[in-house]
C-alpha positions in Angstrom: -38.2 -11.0 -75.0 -40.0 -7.9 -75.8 -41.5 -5.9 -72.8 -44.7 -4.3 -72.8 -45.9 -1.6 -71.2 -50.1 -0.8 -71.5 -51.0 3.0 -71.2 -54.6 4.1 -70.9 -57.0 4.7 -74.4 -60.5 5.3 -75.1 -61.5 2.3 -76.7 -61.4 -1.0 -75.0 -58.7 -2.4 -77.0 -55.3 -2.4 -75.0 -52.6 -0.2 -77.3 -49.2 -1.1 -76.5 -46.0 0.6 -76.0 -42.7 -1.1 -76.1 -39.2 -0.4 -74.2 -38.0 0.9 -77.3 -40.2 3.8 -77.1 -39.0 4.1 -73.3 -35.5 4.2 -74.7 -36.4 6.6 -77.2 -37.9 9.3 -74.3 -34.1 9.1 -72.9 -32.6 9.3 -76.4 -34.1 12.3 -77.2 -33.8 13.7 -73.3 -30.2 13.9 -73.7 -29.7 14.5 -77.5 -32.1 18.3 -76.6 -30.0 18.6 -73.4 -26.3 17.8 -74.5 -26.0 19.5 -77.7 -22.2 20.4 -77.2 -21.3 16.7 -75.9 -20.5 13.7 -77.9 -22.8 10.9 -77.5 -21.9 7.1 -78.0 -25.6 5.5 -78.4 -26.3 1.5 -77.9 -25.3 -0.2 -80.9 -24.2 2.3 -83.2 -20.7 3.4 -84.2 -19.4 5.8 -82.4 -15.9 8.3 -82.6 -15.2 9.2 -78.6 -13.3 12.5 -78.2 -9.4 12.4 -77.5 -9.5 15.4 -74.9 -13.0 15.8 -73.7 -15.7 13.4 -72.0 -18.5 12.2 -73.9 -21.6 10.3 -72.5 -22.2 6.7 -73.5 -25.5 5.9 -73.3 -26.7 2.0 -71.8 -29.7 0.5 -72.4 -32.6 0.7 -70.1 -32.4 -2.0 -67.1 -36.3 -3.2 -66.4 -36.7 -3.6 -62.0 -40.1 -4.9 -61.6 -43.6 -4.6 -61.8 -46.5 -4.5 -59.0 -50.3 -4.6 -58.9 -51.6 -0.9 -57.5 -54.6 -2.0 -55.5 -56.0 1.2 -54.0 -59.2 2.6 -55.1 -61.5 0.9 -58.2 -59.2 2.4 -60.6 -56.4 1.1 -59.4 -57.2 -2.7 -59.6 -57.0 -2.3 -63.1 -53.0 -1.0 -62.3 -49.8 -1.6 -61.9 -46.4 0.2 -61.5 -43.6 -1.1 -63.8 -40.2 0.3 -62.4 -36.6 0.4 -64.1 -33.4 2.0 -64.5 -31.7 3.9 -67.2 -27.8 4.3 -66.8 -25.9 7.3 -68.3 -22.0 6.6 -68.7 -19.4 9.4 -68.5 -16.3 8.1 -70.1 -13.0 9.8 -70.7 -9.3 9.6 -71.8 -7.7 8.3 -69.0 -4.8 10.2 -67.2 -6.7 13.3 -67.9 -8.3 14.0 -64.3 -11.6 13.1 -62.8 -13.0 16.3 -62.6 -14.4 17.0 -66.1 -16.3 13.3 -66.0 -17.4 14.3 -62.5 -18.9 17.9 -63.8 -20.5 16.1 -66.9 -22.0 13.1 -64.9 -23.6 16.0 -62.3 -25.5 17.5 -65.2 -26.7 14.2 -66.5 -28.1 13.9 -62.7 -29.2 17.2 -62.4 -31.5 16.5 -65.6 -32.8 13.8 -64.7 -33.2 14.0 -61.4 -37.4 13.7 -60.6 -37.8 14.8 -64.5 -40.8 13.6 -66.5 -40.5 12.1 -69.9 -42.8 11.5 -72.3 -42.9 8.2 -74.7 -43.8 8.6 -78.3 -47.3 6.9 -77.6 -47.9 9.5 -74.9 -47.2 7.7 -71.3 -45.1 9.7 -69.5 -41.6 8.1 -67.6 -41.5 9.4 -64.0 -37.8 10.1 -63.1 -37.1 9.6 -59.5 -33.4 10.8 -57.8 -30.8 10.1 -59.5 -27.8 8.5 -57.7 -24.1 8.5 -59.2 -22.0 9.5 -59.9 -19.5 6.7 -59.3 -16.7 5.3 -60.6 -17.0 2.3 -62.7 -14.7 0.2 -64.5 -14.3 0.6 -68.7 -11.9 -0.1 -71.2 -8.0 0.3 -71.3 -7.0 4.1 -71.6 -10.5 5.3 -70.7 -11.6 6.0 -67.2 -16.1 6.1 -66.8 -18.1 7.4 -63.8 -21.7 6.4 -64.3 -25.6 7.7 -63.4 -28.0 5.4 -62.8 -31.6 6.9 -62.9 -34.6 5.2 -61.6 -37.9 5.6 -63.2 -41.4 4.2 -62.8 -44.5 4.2 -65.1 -48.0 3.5 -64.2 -49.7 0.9 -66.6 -53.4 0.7 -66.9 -55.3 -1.9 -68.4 -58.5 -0.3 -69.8 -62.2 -1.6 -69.2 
């Protein structure tokens, strides 16, 4: 299933953007932010460091949606929430402290940041929660982020 979102043109007809450009805004969020980091992306080969931690990005997790029914403008909106979720992985036996450090700065970035979509619509970040300690693979400990973010869809006349 492919999900949709609708942002606001000109024209009546409805132009549509799709998660994968919601992905994308994170992609390139944390590929400007973490130059010096190794990133493992979703569904591409990756080589994790043997001393240092590296982020491993997830994909994004869609909430919900809701009808905005304030105002005339409003009835032709709605608010589509979701959740993008940053893991900081490392060797294992290595300490907590330099996932911990890594997994602040992914929350301090995205914590209440806007991000704007290929098409235009801008992702509203909320607070950031995280990080905490997940379970991973044999030899590698993870702490993860989990960042909320809404976008306001409108459907135009």
């Amino acid at each position: 299933m492919m999900l949709r979102l609708l942002r606001r043109t000109s024209s009546a007809a409805a132009v549509l953007l799709t998660a994968h450009e919601a992905r994308k805004a994170f992609e390139a969020a944390i590929a400007t932010s973490f130059t010096t980091t190794t990133i493992a992306w979703p569904n591409r080969p990756a080589t994790p460091n043997n001393t240092a931690p590296w982020l491993r990005v997830e994909s994004i997790r869609w909430r919900n949606a809701s009808p905005m029914d304030m105002g005339a403008a409003a009835s032709r909106a709605g608010l589509l929430t979701g959740e993008a979720v940053v893991n900081v992985q490392g060797p294992a036996g290595r300490g907590w402290g330099m996932l911990f450090a890594l997994a602040d700065a992914v929350r301090t970035r995205f914590t209440r940041a806007a991000l704007t979509v290929p098409s235009g619509m801008t992702l509203q970040c909320k607070v950031a929660s995280g990080p905490t300690l997940t379970t991973s693979e044999r030899g590698i400990a993870q702490v993860s982020v989990r960042i909320p973010f809404e976008v306001t869809e409108t459907v135009p006349n």
